[in-house]
N, C-alpha and C positions, 0 to 999 in steps of 0.2 A: 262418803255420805254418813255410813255412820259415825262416823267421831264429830261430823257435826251435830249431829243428833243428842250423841252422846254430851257434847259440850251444852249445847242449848236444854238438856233438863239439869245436866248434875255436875258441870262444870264450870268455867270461867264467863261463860255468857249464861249462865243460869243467876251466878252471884248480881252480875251485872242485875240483871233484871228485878232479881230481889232488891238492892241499893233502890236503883230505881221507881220500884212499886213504896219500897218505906217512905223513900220522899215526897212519892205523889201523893199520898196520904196525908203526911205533916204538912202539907205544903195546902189541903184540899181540893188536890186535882182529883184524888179517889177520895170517896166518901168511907167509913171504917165504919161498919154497922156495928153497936155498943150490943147487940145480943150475940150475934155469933161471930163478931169478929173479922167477918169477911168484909171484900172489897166490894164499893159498886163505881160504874163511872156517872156522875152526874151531869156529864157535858155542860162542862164551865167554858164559861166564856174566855176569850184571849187575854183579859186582864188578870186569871188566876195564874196560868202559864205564862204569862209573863212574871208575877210573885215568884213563883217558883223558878223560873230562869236565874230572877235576882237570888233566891236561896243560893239555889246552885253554883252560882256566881261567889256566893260568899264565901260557901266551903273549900271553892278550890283556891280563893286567896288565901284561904288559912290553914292552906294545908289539911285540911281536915283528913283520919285516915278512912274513915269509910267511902273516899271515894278514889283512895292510891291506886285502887284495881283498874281506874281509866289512865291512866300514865299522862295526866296532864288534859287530857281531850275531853274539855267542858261540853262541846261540842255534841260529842256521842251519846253524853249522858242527857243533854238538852231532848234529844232524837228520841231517847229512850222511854223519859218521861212520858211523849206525847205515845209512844209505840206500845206501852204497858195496859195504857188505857183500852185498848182492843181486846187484852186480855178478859174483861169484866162488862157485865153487861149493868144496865141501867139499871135495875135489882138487885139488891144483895142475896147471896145464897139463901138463908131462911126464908124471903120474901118469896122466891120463885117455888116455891111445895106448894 
């Protein structure tokens, strides 16, 4: 129990998630609030996620290495995408004070 714990803040499924979150961003599945930086989810429709699938898609034809930490499994980082967005609510941090 804890090593999973442990993994999911500051290990191998921590990175994942991070990878993850920066895509959903570039990609505007999270929105990047331009004052404080933080994340929000703006629940996009299935055509953004689907963009971003196709991102996703790209990277792993081209090798790209910010995504070597999945060994191939487009798959899990597709999952992860939609998984991160629970992380963050409909508000960016500064908005919620």
């Amino acid at each position: 129990m804890w090593k999973r714990l442990f993994d999911r803040l500051f290990g191998r499924e921590a990175e994942k998630r991070r990878i993850a979150t920066t895509i959903a961003a570039s990609t505007q599945v999270l929105e990047e609030c331009p004052v404080c930086r933080g994340y929000a989810d703006k629940q996009v429709g299935e055509e953004v996620l689907t963009r971003a699938d196709e991102a996703i898609d790209a990277l792993f034809d081209r090798n790209a290495p910010e995504v070597a930490i999945f060994s191939g499994d487009r798959d899990e980082l597709k999952r992860l995408i939609r998984d991160v967005r629970n992380d963050y609510s409909y508000l960016c941090p500064c908005e919620e004070i």
